[in-house]
C-alpha positions as CSV (number, residue, x, y, z in Angstrom):
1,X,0.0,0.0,0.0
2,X,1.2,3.5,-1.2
3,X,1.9,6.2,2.3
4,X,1.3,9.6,1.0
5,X,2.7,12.4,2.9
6,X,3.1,16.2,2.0
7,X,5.4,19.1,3.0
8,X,5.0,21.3,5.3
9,X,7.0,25.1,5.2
10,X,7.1,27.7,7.8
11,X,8.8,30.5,7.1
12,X,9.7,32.7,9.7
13,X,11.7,35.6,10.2
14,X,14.8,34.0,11.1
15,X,14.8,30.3,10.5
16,X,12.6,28.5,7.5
17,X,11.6,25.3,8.7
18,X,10.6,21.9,7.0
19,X,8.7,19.0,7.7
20,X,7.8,15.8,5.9
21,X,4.0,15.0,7.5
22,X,2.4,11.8,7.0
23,X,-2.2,11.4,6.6
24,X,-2.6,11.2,10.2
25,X,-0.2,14.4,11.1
26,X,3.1,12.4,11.7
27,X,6.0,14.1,11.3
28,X,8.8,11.8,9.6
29,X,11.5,14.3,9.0
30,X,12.7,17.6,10.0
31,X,14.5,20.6,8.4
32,X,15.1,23.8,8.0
33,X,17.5,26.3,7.0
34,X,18.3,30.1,7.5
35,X,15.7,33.1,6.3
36,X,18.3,35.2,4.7
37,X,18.4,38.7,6.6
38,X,19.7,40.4,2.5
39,X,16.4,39.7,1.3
40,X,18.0,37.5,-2.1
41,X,14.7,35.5,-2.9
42,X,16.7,33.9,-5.7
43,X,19.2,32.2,-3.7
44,X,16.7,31.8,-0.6
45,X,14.4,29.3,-3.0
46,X,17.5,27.6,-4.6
47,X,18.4,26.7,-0.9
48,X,14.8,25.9,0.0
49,X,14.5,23.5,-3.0
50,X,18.2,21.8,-2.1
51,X,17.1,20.7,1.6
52,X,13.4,19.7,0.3
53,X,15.0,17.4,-2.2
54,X,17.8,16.1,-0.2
55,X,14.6,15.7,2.3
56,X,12.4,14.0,0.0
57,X,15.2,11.4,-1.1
58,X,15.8,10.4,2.6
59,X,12.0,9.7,2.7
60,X,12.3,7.7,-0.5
61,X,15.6,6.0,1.1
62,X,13.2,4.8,4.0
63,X,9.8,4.0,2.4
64,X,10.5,2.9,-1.1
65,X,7.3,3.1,-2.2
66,X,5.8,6.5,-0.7
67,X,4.4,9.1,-2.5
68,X,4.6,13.0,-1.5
69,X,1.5,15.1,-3.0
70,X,3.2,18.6,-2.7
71,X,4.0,21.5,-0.6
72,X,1.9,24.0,1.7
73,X,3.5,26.7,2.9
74,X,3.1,29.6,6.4
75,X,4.3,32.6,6.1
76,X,3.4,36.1,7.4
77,X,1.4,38.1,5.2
78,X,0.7,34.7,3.3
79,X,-2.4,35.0,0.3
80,X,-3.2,32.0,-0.7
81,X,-5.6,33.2,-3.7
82,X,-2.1,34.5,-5.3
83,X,0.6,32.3,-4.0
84,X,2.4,35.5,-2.5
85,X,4.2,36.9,0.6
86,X,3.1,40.6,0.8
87,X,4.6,43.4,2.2
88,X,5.5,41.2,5.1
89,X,6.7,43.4,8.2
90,X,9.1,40.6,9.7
91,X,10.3,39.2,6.9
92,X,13.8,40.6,4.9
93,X,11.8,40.0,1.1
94,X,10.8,43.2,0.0
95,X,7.3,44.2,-1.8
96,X,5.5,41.0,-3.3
97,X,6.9,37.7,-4.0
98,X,5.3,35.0,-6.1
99,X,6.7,32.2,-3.9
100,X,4.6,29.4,-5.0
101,X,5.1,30.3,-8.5
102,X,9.0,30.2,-7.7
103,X,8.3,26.7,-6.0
104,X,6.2,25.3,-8.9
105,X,9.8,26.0,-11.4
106,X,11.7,23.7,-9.0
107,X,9.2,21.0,-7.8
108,X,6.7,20.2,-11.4
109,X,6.5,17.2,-10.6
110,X,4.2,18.1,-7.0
111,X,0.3,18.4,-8.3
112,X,-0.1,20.6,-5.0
113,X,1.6,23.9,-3.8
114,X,0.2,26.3,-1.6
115,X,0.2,28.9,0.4
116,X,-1.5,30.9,3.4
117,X,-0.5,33.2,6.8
118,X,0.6,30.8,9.8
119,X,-2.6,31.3,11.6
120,X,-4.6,30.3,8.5
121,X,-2.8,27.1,8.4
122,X,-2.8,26.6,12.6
123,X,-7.0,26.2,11.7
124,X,-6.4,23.5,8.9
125,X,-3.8,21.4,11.0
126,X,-6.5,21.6,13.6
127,X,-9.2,20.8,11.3
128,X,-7.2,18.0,9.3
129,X,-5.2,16.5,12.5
130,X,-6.3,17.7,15.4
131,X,-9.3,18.3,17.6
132,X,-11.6,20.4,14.9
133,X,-11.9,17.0,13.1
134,X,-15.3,17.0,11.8
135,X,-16.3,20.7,12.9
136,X,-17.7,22.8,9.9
137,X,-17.3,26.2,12.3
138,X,-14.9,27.0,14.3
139,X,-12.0,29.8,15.0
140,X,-8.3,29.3,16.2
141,X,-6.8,32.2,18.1
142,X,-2.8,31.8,17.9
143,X,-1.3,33.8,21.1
144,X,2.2,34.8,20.8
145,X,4.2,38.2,19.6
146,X,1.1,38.8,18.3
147,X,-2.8,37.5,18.1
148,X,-3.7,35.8,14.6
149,X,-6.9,33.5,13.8
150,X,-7.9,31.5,11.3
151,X,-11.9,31.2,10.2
152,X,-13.3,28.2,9.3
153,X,-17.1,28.2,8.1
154,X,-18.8,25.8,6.7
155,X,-16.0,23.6,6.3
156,X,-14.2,26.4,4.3
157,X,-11.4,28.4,5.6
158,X,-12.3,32.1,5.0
159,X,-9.5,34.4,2.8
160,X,-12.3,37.2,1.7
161,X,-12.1,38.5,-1.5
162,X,-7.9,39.9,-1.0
163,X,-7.2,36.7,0.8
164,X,-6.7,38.3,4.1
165,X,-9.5,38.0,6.1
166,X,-9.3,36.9,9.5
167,X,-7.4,39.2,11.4
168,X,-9.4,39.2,14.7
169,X,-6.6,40.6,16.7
170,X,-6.8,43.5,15.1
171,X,-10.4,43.7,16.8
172,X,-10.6,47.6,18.6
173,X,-10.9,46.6,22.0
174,X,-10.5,49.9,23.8
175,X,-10.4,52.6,22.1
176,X,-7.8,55.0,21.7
177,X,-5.9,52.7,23.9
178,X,-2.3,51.0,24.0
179,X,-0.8,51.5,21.0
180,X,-0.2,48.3,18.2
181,X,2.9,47.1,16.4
182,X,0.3,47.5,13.7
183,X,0.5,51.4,14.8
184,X,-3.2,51.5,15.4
185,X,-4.5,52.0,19.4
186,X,-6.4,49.1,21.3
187,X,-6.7,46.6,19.3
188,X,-6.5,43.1,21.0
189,X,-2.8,42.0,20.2
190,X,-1.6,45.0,22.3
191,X,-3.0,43.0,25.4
192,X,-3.8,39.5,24.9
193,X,-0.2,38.8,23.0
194,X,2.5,37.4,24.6
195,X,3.9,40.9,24.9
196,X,1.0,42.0,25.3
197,X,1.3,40.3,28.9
198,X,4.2,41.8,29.4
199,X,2.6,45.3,29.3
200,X,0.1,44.7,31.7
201,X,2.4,42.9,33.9
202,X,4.5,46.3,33.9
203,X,1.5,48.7,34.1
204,X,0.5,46.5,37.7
205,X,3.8,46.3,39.0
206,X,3.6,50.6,39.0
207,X,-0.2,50.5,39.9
208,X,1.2,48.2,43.3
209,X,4.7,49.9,43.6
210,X,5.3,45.9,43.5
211,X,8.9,45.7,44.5
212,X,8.4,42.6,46.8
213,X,7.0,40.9,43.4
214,X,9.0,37.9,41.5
215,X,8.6,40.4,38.4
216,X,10.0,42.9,39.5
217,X,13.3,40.9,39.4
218,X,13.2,41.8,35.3
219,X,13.9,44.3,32.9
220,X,11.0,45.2,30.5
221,X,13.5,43.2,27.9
222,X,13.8,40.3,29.6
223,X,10.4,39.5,30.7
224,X,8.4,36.4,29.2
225,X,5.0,35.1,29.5
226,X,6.7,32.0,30.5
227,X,8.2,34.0,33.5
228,X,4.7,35.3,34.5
229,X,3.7,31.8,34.6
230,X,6.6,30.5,36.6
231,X,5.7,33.1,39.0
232,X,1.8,32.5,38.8
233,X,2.5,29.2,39.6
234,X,4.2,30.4,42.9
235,X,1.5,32.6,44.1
236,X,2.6,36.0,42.7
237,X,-0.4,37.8,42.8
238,X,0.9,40.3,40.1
239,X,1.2,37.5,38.1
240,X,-2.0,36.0,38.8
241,X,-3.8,39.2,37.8
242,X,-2.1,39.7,34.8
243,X,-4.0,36.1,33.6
244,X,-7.0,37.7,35.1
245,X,-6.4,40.4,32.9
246,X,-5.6,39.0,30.2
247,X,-8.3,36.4,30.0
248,X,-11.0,39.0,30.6
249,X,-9.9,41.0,27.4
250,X,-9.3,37.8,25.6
251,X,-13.0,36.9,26.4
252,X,-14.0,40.4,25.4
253,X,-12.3,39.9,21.9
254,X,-14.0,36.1,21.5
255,X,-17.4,37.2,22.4
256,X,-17.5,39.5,19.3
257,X,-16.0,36.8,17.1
258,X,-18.8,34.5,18.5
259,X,-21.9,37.3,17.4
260,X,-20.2,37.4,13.9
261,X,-19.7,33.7,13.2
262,X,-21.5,31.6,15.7
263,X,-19.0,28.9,15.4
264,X,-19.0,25.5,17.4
265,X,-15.5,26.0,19.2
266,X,-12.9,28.5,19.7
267,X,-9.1,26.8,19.9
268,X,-6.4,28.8,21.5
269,X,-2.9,27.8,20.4
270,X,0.4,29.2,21.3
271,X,3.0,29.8,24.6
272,X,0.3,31.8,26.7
273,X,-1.8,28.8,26.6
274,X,0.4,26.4,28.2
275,X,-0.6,28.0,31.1
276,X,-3.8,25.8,31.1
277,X,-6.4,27.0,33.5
278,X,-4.5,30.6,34.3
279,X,-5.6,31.6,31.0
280,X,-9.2,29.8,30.0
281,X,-10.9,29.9,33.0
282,X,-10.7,33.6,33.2
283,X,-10.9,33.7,29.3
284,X,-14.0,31.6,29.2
285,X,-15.4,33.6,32.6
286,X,-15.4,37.0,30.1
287,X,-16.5,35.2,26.8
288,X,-20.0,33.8,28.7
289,X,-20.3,37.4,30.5
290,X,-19.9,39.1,27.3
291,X,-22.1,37.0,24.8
292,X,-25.7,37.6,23.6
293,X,-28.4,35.2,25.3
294,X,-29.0,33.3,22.6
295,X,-25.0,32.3,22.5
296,X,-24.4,31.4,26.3
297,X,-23.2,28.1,27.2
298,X,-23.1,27.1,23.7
299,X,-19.5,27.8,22.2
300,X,-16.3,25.0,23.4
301,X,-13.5,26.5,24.5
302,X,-10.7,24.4,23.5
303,X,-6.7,24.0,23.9
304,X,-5.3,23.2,20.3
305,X,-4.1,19.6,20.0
306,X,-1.6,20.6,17.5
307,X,1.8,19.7,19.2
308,X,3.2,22.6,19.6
309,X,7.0,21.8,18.6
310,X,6.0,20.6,15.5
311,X,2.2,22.7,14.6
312,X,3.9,25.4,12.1
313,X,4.9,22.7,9.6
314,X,2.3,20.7,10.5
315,X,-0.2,23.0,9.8
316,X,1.0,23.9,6.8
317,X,1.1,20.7,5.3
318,X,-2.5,20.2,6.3
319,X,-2.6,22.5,3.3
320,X,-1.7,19.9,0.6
321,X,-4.4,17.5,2.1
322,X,-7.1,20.4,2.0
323,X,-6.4,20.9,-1.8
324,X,-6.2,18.0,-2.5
325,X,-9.9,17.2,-1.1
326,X,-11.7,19.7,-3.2
């Protein structure tokens, strides 16, 4: 019997990495390489191409008689109606670039390359492999530097006629409050975001004057959400609050996702959520207080069952399998 498999991409801002991901999710073998900080695309794809193929042949070396269907691909600022990276902030590849159309010249013989953003391809790892197996509706919220979400409706994921819809955490929570890396004030990343955290965690160690507090052992710098945790853990009630916090707005955020889509489930993935109940039962608290009647006690709250070493390349494999189901 033939194993398929397909290849997952994530390109980041410093490292690219690769993964070749069996049907059920598995990932067989690992790779990456460097995202050039000179911005030469030319070079970047020839290398790309180079460890995919030496990839592929190790696969082959291993399971003589496998079969990989092609290539899906994260990236920031990822549209997958035109196979581009766009004006992407964190990236050193300037303006537009046709990278699937680049990919296509050095893999013809893969039927399937595609592209979309890394939260975009969180929701179809979680809807191909992991818990949002059979949902039609449902939203993943990814919680890290920043606050992406991918859309899934009616079994579709939703790109909107530019192929970048779904930025929920670019939702105006408070207005004309902290300011975005987007440069726009109050919008949901600026305090649900992993640094996010760190900015509340700052603004109640001055409302306390809270020297005898674990946080107050850092620099603004060198602060983590995994640090707030750590101290969390240990009772810090700064800490604790900034969960409390953080989880109310979070809620806040959801509830108005939930009156525009009525999905089934909301997955959270990402660092912040490793915190377990520090972060949903305070997030679900807000999202029932904050929902219409007709929506309470209806909508799962649920941790992503993506592993979370391997989820960017898993996800974006999940990509291949999605084409090739239509």
């Amino acid at each position: 019997m033939i194993k398929r498999f397909s290849i997952g991409i994530d390109i980041g801002g410093t490292n690219t990495a690769i993964g070749i991901v069996d049907e059920d999710g598995n990932v067989s073998f690992k790779g990456g390489i460097d995202t050039p900080g000179h911005g030469d695309i030319a070079r970047y794809v020839k290398d790309l191409a180079a460890e995919v193929t030496e990839m592929a042949k190790n696969l082959k070396l291993s399971n003589p008689d496998c079969e990989i269907l092609g290539i899906g691909i994260g990236a920031p600022n990822g549209n997958y109606y035109s196979g581009t990276i766009e004006f992407a902030p964190n990236l050193s590849f300037r303006g537009v670039i046709h990278i699937v159309d680049l990919l296509k010249k050095e893999f013809p013989e893969y039927k399937y390359i595609a592209l979309t953003n890394d939260a975009n391809a969180a929701a179809i790892g979680e809807m191909i492999y992991g818990g949002a197996k059979g949902m039609r509706n449902f939203v993943m919220y990814t919680l890290g530097t920043g606050v992406g979400s991918g859309i899934v409706v009616n079994g579709d994921l939703v790109y909107g006629h530019d192929g970048f819809a779904g930025e929920c955490g670019h939702t105006t929570l408070i207005p004309g409050g902290r300011l975005c890396g987007c440069g726009a004030l109050g919008h949901l990343e600026a305090y649900c975001s992993a640094s996010g955290m760190k900015r509340t965690a700052f603004e109640l160690l001055a409302k306390y004057n809270g020297v005898n507090s674990i946080l107050a052992n850092y620099s603004f710098k060198d602060l983590t959400s995994k640090v707030i945790y750590d101290a969390a853990i240990q009772g810090d009630e700064i800490a604790l609050e900034v969960f409390e916090i953080t989880g109310k707005y979070l809620g806040m955020g959801m509830a108005t996702t939930v009156h525009h889509l009525s999905p089934e489930a909301i997955f959270l993935f990402g660092g912040p959520t490793a915190a377990g109940d520090l972060i949903f039962k305070p997030a679900k608290a807000s999202l029932e207080e904050n929902l219409l009647p007709i929506f309470k006690n209806k909508i799962k709250l649920l941790p992503s069952r993506l592993s979370h070493g391997d989820a960017a390349i898993v996800g974006a494999s999940a990509l291949v399998w999605k084409e090739k189901s239509k």
